[in-house]
N, C-alpha and C positions, 0 to 999 in steps of 0.2 A: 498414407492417406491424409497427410495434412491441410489438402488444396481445401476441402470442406471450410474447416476454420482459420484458414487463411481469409479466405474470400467471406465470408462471414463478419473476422476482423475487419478486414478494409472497409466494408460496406458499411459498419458500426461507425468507424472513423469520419468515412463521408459524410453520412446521416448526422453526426454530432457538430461537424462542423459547418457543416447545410444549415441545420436548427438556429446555432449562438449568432453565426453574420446573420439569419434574418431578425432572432430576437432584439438585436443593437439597434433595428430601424424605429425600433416602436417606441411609442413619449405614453405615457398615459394623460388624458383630458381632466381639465379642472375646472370645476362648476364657473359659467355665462355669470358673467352680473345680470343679466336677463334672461334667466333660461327659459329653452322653449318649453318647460316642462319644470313647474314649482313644486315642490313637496305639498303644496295643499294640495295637484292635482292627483292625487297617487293613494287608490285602495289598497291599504295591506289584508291580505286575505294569509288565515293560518287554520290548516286543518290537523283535528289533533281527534286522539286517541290513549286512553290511557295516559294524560296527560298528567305532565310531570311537574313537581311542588316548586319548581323554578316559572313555570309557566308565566306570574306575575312579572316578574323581570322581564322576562322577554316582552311582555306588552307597552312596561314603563320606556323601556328602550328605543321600541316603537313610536310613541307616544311623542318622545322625543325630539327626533326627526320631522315633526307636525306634519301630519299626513291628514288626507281629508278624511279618512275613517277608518276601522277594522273591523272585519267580518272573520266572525269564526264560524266553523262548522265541525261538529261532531256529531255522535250517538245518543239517541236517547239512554241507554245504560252510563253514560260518564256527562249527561247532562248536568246534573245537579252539580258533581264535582266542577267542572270549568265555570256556573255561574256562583260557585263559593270562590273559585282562586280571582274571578275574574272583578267580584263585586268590591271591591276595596281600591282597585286600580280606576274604575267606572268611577268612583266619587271623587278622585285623588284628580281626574283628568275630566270634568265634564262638556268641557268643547271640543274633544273627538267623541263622536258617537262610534260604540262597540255594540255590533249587534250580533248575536248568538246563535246558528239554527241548528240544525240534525236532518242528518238522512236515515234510512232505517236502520240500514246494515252498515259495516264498514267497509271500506273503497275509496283510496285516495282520488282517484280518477271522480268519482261520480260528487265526491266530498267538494274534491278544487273546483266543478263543473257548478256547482249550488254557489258557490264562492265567487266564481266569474258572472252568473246573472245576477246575483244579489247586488253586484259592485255597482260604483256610480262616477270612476274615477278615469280620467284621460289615459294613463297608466294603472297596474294591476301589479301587483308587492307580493308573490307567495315567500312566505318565511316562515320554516319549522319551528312547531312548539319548544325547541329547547335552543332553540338559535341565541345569540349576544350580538347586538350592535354595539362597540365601544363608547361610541360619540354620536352628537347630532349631526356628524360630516357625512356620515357612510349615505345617506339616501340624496342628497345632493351630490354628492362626487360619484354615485350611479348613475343617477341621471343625466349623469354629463355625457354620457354614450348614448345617446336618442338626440343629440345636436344634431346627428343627421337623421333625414328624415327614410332613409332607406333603413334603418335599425330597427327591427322588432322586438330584439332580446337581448336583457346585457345581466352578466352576473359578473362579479368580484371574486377578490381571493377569499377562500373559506378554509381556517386554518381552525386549529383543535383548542377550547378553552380550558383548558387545567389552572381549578381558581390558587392563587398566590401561597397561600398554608399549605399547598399539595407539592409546592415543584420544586422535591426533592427525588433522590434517586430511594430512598426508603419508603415513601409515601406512593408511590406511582407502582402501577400491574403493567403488568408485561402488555398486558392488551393494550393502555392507553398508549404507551410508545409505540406500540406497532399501528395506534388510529393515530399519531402524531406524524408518523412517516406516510403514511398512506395521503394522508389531506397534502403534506406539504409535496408530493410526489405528483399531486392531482392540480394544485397549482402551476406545477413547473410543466404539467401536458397541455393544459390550456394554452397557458401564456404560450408553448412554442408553436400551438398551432394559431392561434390570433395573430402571432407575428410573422407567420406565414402566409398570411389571406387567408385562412381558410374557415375563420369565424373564431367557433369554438369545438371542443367535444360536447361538451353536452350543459345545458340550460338545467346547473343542477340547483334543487330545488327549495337549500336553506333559506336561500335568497334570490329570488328569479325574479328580475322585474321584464314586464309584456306591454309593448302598445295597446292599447285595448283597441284601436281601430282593425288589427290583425288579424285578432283570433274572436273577436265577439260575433261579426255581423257572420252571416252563412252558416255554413253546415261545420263548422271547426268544431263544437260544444259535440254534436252528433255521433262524429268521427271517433272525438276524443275517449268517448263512453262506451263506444261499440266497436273497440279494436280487437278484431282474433288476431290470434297467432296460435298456425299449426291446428286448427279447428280447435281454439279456446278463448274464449273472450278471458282477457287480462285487465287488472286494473293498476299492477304496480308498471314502474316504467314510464309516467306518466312527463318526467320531463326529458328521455330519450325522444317518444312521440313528437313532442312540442320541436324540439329541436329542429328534426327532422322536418317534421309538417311545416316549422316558418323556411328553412332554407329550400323546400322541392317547390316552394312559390316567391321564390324572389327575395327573401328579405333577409336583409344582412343578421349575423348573431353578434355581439361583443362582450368582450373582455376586459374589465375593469381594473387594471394593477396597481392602481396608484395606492398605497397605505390607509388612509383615509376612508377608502372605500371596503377593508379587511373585514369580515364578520368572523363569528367566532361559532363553535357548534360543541356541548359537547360529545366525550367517546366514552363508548362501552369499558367500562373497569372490570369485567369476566369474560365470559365464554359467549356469554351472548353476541360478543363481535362476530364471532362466524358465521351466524346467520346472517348479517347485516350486510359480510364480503358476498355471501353465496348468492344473497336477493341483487346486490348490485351485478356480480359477474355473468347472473341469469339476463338481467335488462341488459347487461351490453351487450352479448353475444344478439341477442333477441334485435336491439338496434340495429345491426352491424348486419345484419341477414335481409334486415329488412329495408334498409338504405342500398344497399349494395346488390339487391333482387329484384325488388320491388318500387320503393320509391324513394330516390326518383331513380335507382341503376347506377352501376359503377360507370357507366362512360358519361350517363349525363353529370355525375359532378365531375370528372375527369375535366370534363371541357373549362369549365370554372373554376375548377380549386383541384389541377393535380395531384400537388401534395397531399393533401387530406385525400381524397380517391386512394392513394397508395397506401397513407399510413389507413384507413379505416381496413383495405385489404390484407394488410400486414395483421391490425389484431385480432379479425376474424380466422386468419391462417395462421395464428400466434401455436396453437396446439401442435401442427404439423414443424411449422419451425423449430418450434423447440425437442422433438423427438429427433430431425435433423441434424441440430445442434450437436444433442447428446451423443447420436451416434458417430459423428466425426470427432468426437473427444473419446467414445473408445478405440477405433481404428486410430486415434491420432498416440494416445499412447501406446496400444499394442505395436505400430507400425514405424512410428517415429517419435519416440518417449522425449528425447531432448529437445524438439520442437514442443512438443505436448507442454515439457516442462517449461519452457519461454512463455508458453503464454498464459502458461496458467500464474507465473508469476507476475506479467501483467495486467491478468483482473485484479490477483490480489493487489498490486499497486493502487491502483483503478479504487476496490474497494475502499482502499486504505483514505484514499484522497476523498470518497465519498463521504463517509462516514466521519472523519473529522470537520468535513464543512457542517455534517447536520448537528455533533456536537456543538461545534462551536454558535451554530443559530441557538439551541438548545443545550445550554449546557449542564442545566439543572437534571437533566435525563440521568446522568454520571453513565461509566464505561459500563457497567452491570450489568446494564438494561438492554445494551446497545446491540446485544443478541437479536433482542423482540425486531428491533428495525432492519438488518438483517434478514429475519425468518419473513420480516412483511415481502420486502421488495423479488424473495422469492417463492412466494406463498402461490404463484399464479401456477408454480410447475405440480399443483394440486388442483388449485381452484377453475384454473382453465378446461381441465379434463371434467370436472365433476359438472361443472356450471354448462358445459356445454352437451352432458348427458343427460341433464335434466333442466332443457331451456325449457320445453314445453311446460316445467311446474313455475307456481309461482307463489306469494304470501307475501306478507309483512316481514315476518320471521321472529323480529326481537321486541313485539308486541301482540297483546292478546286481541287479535281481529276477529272474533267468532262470535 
C-alpha cells in the first residue's frame, strides 16, 4: 500500500515547485520620491493590555518613522501604567500628538474599533505593544504597496527580536526557537502566496497598515464588533476578519519583502507560547470556515485566486490529511517496508537540508536547540486536532483579559 505516499510524495514535489517558479516573479517595491501616501499621512494605532516595560521603545520607534499621530487604547485597570510608560516619550517627541483612551473591558476588536474612529490619518498603522521597528525605513517601504490604488492592506516580514546579549545557544529557551521558526515559517507562507496572486494569508497584526477609505465609511466598524461564530460573538481574530472582509469586496492585500520593510516582535521565553499557538490555530481554523462557507465561498475566490481557494481548502482539511498521511506510512511499512524505508530517508534528507538553511540564517540558536525548531514545525499534528475541537472557545490566552 505504498500508492498512498507515493501520490502524496509527488503532489508535495509539484506543490513546491509550483510555489519557488512563481516566488522568482516577484520584485519587492521601493518607496515614490513622491509617494502617494507620506508617513505624515498615516495613524499609528496600538492597543495594549498588560502592557509591557519595553512599550516606550516601541513608541520611540514609531515616532521615528514621522507619522502624523498615535492612538493608544487600553483599560481603565492599566490606564495609569501606559500614561507612566507613555509620559517621557510624549515630552521627548512633542510634535506627534499621542493620545491615550480605554474601553471598559478588554477586546481587541472593540479596542482597534475606538482606535480606527479616534484616527484622523489617510492610512491606519495597527502595531502591537511589543512590536520593534529597526529603522525609519520600515513605514515608508510599506507604504510603497498602496502605489496602487486597488491595495487596501499591506504587511511586511515579521520575524522574532532576540535582543544581542541573548543570541547565544545558553541564553535562549526552547520556546524562543520554536517562536523563531514559527515567524520565519510564517513569512515564507505569505511571500508564496503574494507570489502567487493571491494577496496574502492574513493581514497579521504586529503591523497592518489599512487604507482608511476601505474600512472607515459604512458598516465595516459595525461588522467588525458584532462577529459570531457558531452562536458566540468573538473578539480575538480580528485581522483574520479584516483580511477576509477587504478581499470578499474587491480590494487587493500585499506583501511587503523587501528588508527595510522587516519588523521585529518579541516571543514567549516559557510555556506561555502555547497559548499564543492555541489562540492563533483557533482564529485560523475559525477563518478558513468561514472564507470557505460563508464569505465570500470557496468557488467565489476559486474564480480569482485558484491557488489560494486550494491551498485555504487544503489547511482547513489539514486534520484529515494528516491522519491519511499517517495511515499510509503504517500500511506503507507493514506492506512494503523497503519502499517505507526510501522515503522515509527522503524526508530525513529533506529534513536535513531544512534545518541547516535555518541554522545557517540563525546560527546563534547552535545544534542544541534545533530540537525546539523541529517539534515547532510539527506541533500542528497536536495543535490542529485541539484547535479545531475547541474553535468555538476563544481568549487572549497569554494575558490577563478579565
Amino acid at each position: 500500500m505504498a500508492s498512498i505516499l507515493t501520490a502524496m510524495w509527488l503532489w508535495g514535489q509539484y506543490d513546491r515547485l509550483l510555489t519557488r517558479s512563481k516566488m522568482k516573479k516577484y520584485t519587492p517595491p521601493a518607496p515614490q520620491e513622491k509617494p502617494a501616501f507620506p508617513t505624515e499621512t498615516v495613524s499609528i494605532l496600538i492597543v495594549t493590555i498588560d502592557t509591557p516595560d519595553e512599550f516606550p521603545d516601541t513608541l520611540r520607534m514609531c515616532l521615528n518613522n514621522k507619522p502624523k499621530e498615535i492612538i493608544v487604547v487600553t483599560i481603565p485597570r492599566d490606564l495609569a501604567r501606559v500614561e507612566t510608560l507613555a509620559k517621557p516619550v510624549i515630552d521627548e517627541y512633542p510634535s506627534v500628538p499621542i493620545t491615550i483612551y480605554t474601553v471598559p473591558k478588554p477586546g481587541r476588536r472593540t479596542q482597534m474599533a475606538l482606535c480606527v474612529e479616534k484616527s484622523s490619518g489617510d492610512i491606519l498603522c495597527f502595531v502591537d505593544d511589543d512590536t520593534v521597528w529597526p529603522t525609519d525605513k520600515v513605514l515608508p517601504y510599506l507604504l510603497a504597496g498602496f502605489e496602487d490604488p486597488k491595495v487596501a492592506g499591506v504587511v511586511g516580514r515579521q520575524s522574532a527580536h532576540i535582543p544581542k546579549e541573548r543570541r547565544s545557544p545558553e541564553s535562549l529557551t526552547p520556546w524562543e526557537v520554536a517562536g523563531i521558526r514559527k515567524l520565519a515559517a510564517n513569512n515564507e507562507k505569505q511571500m508564496q502566496l503574494h507570489a502567487s496572486g493571491g494577496g496574502i494569508w492574513c493581514l497579521t497584526g504586529r503591523t497592518m497598515l489599512l487604507r482608511t477609505a476601505a474600512v472607515k465609511p459604512g458598516d465595516f466598524l459595525s461588522e467588525w464588533t458584532n462577529e459570531i461564530f457558531w452562536g458566540q460573538l468573538i473578539q480575538t481574530g480580528e485581522d483574520s476578519f479584516l483580511t477576509r472582509w477587504l478581499r470578499a469586496r474587491g480590494w487587493k492585500l500585499f506583501h511587503q519583502d523587501a528588508p527595510e520593510a522587516e519588523v521585529f516582535t518579541d516571543v514567549k521565553k516559557d510555556a506561555n507560547y502555547i497559548g499564543q499557538l492555541i489562540r492563533w490555530r483557533r482564529n485560523g481554523f475559525q477563518a478558513f470556515i468561514m472564507q470557505l462557507f460563508v464569505d465570500p465561498g470557496f468557488w467565489a475566490i476559486y474564480k480569482e485566486h485558484p491557488y489560494f481557494a486550494r491551498k485555504l481548502a487544503e489547511e482547513l482539511g489539514r486534520p484529515l490529511i494528516t491522519l491519511v498521511h499517517l495511515a499510509g506510512w503504517v500500511l506503507c511499512v507493514r506492506n512494503s517496508p523497503k519502499i517505507a524505508l526510501w522515503f522515509a530517508l527522503w524526508y530525513l534528507f529533506h529534513m536535513f537540508d531544512t534545518y541547516t538553511a535555518f541554522l545557517a540564517e540563525y546560527p546563534w540558536i547552535g545544534m542544541q536547540n534545533i530540537w525546539a525548531a523541529v517539534a515547532m514545525d510539527h506541533a500542528y499534528l497536536i495543535l490542529d486536532y485541539y484547535g479545531l475541537l475547541t474553535v468555538r472557545q476563544e481568549g487572549w490566552l497569554t494575558r490577563n483579559d478579565k
